[in-house]
N, C-alpha and C positions, 0 to 999 in steps of 0.2 A: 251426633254429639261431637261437637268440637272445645278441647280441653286449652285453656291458654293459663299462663302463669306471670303476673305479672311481680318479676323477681325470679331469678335462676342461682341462687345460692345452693348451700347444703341441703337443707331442708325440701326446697322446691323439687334438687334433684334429686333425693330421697322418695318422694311422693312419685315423679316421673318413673323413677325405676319401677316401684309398685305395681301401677299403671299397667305398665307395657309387658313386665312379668307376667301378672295376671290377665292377661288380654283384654281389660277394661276396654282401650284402646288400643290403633295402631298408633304408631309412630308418626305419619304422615296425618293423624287427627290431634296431634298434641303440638303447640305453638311454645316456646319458650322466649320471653320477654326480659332485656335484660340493657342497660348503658355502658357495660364491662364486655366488650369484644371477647377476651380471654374468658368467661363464662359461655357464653355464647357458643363460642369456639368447641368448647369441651364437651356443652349439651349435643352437638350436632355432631360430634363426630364418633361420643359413646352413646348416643341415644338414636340418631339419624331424625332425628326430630324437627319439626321446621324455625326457624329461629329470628330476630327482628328486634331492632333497639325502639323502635316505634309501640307504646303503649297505643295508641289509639288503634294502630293498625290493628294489631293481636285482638284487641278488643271488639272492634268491628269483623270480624272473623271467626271469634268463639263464642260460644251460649254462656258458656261455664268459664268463668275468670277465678284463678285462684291467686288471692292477694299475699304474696309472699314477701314482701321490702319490710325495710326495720321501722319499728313504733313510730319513730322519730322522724324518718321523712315519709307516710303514710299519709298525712294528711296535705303536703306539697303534690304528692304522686297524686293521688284522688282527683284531687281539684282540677290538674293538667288534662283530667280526662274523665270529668264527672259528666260533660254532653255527650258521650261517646254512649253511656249506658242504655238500654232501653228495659221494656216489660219481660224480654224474652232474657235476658242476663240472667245468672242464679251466681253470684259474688260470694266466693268462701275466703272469709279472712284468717291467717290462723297468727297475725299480729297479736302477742300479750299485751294484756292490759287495756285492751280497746274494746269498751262493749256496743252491740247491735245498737245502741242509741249514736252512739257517737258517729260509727261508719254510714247510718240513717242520713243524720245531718251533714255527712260530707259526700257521700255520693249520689245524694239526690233520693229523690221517692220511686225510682224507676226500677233498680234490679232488686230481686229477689237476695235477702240475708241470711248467711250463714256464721256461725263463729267458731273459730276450730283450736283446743289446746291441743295440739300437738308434743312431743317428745324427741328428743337427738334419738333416742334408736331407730328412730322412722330410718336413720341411713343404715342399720342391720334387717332392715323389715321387721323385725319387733319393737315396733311402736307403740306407744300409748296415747289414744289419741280420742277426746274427749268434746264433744259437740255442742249448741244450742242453735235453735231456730227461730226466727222471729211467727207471731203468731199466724202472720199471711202463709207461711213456708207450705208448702204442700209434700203429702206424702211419699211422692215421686223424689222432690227435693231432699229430703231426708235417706229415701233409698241410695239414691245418689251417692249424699256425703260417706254414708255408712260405707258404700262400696269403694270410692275411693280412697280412704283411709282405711279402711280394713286390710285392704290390698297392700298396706306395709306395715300392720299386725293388727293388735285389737283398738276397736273405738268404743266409745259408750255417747246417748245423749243423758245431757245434763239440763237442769236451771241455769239458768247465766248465774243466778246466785250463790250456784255451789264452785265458781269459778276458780275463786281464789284457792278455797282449800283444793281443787285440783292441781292449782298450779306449784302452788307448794305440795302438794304428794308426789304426782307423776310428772308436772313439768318440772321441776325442781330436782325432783327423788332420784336420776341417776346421778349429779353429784355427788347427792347422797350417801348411794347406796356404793357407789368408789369409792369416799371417804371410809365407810367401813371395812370394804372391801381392803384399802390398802391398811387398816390395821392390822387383820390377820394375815395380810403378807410379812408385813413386819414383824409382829409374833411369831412367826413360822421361820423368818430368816433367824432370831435371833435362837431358836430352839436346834436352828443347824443345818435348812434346808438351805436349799441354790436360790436365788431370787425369782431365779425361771421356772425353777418345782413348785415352787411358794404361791407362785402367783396363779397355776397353770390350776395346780389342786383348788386354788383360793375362786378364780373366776367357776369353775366346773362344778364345784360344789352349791355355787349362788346358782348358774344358772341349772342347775338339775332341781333341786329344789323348789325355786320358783316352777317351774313346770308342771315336777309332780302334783304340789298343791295344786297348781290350776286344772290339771286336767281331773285328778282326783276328789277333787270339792272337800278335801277334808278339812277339818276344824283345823284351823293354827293352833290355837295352846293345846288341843289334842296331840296334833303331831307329834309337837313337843316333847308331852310326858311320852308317847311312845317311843322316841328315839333314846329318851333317859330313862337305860336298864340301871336298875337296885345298885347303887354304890361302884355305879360307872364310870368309867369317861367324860361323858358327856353332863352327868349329875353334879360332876365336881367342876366343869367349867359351868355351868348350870348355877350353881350355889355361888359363884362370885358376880355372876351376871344381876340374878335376884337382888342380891344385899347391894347391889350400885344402885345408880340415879339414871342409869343408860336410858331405861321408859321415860322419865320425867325431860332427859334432853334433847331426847326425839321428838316428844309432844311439845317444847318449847322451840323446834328448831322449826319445826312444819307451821308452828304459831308466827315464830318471826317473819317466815317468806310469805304467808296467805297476808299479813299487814302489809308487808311491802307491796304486794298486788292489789292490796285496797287501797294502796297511796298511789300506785301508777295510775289507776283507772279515773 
């Protein structure tokens, strides 16, 4: 198996790192494809990975093409090098907003489809990273995707239908969840901490959390009540969180961004 990416930005080389971590691959099986020298440049000399401004080359070269360029010129890129593909291709886009119909009709009937939401923390290795297959896809293919993206945190497959609302949760949901994040920095600065203590407590506490839930399968509103002892702490910031509208702008914020991704697509 040979891995090519066409597009060597953040993301791509978020997934690279994954990759070569995990021993998916070596380094001398992964191509990085890119018309930015200075990416190029950087994949090759922190990845030792083999590199090429030539989309068709990389393409004629690897099994496994991972479509990494922005929405916008996806469809000029394609077409540059849509006779390039064959039956043996398995093409993973993880382009928002573009479904298996669309990359259908632009790059031909020939490579295998994949759709991939991906997340910015793919560049922590905790990623969220969220799949569909077209119905030709084979099970291998699938193994595939899982393994690739797993390799820089969790994936799931999905409907293409349940897209949107993925994109507004998890591809969305880290600005999100900094937007929160930096309120209770700023409640904590102005209660008397350092910015640095504020934030430091502020991130540690998000990401302890999220963990334990995941790894412990507990209920969310269970946790909850068990963290809120009788006329505590956490009960009294509890009771002002309740009486707001906080649920109500959360469910309208996740509402705005899954429309905006039915208007992109």
């Amino acid at each position: 198996m040979k891995i090519g990416f066409l597009g060597s930005g953040k993301m791509a080389e978020a997934i690279i790192s994954g990759i070569l971590q995990s021993e998916l691959a070596k380094a001398g099986d992964v191509v990085a494809c890119d018309k930015a020298q200075e990416r190029l440049d950087i994949m090759k000399a922190e990845y030792k990975v083999e590199t090429t401004e030539s989309a068709a080359e990389m393409i004629r070269s690897c099994n496994v093409v991972v479509l990494a360029v922005k929405p916008q010129v996806m469809e000029a890129v394609l077409n540059e090098v849509r006779e390039c593909f064959t039956e043996e291709h398995l093409l993973i886009s993880i382009a928002a907003g573009k479904k298996l119909e669309f990359l259908r009709g632009v790059c031909g009937a020939k490579p295998r489809l994949v759709r991939v939401m991906p997340n910015l923390a793919l560049m922590a290795q905790e990623g969220m990273s969220a799949f569909c297959m077209e119905d030709q896809g084979s099970d291998a293919d699938r193994e595939l995707t899982a393994r690739i993206f797993g390799s820089s945190g969790a994936v799931l497959e999905q409907d293409e239908d349940n897209f949107d609302a993925v994109t507004a949760l998890s591809g969305s949901g880290p600005a999100f969840f900094a937007y929160v994040l930096k309120g209770f920095v700023d409640g904590a600065v102005k209660q008397g901490l350092s910015p640095e203590a504020a934030r430091l407590l502020a991130e540690q506490t998000m990401i302890g959390t999220g963990i334990y839930l995941q790894e412990s399968g507990c209920d969310i509103a269970e946790f909850v009540q068990e963290v809120c002892s009788p006329k505590g702490t956490t009960e009294a910031g509890m009771n002002v969180l309740s009486a707001s509208d906080v649920a109500e702008v959360l469910e309208k914020t996740q509402a705005a961004a899954a429309e905006r991704s039915r208007e992109l697509s």
